[in-house]
Steps between C-alpha positions, in 0.01 A plus 500: 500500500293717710183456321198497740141366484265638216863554285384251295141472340284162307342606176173536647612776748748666218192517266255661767811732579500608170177519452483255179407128407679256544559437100679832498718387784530199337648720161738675673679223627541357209621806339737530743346868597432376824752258702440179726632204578322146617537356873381179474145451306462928570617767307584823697572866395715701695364829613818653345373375130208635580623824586716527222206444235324754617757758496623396166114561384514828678757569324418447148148652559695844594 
C-alpha cells in the first residue's frame, strides 16, 4: 500500500473538509454513502471515499 500521511482523515477533520457537522458525517456513514473503517477506538475515512462522494454528488447535481 503506498498510502502516505493525510490519506486517511478522523471525523473531525472529514467534517471541516466538507464543510458540514459532524451529525451529517455521522449520517453518511451509516448510510453507507460515505466509507470508513475503525483502527482501534478511531474511525478513519480514506481520502479516496472522500473523493468519490463528492464526485458522485457532482455528478448527480449535473
Amino acid at each position: 500500500m503506498t498510502d502516505a500521511p493525510g490519506d486517511f482523515l478522523t471525523v473531525d477533520e472529514t467534517a471541516a473538509l466538507l464543510k458540514i457537522s459532524r451529525w451529517k458525517l455521522y449520517d453518511l456513514l451509516r448510510n453507507g454513502e460515505l466509507a470508513s473503517f475503525h483502527l482501534g477506538r478511531r474511525r478513519l475515512i480514506p481520502r479516496t471515499a472522500i473523493d468519490d462522494l463528492v464526485n458522485r454528488l457532482m455528478g448527480e447535481a449535473a
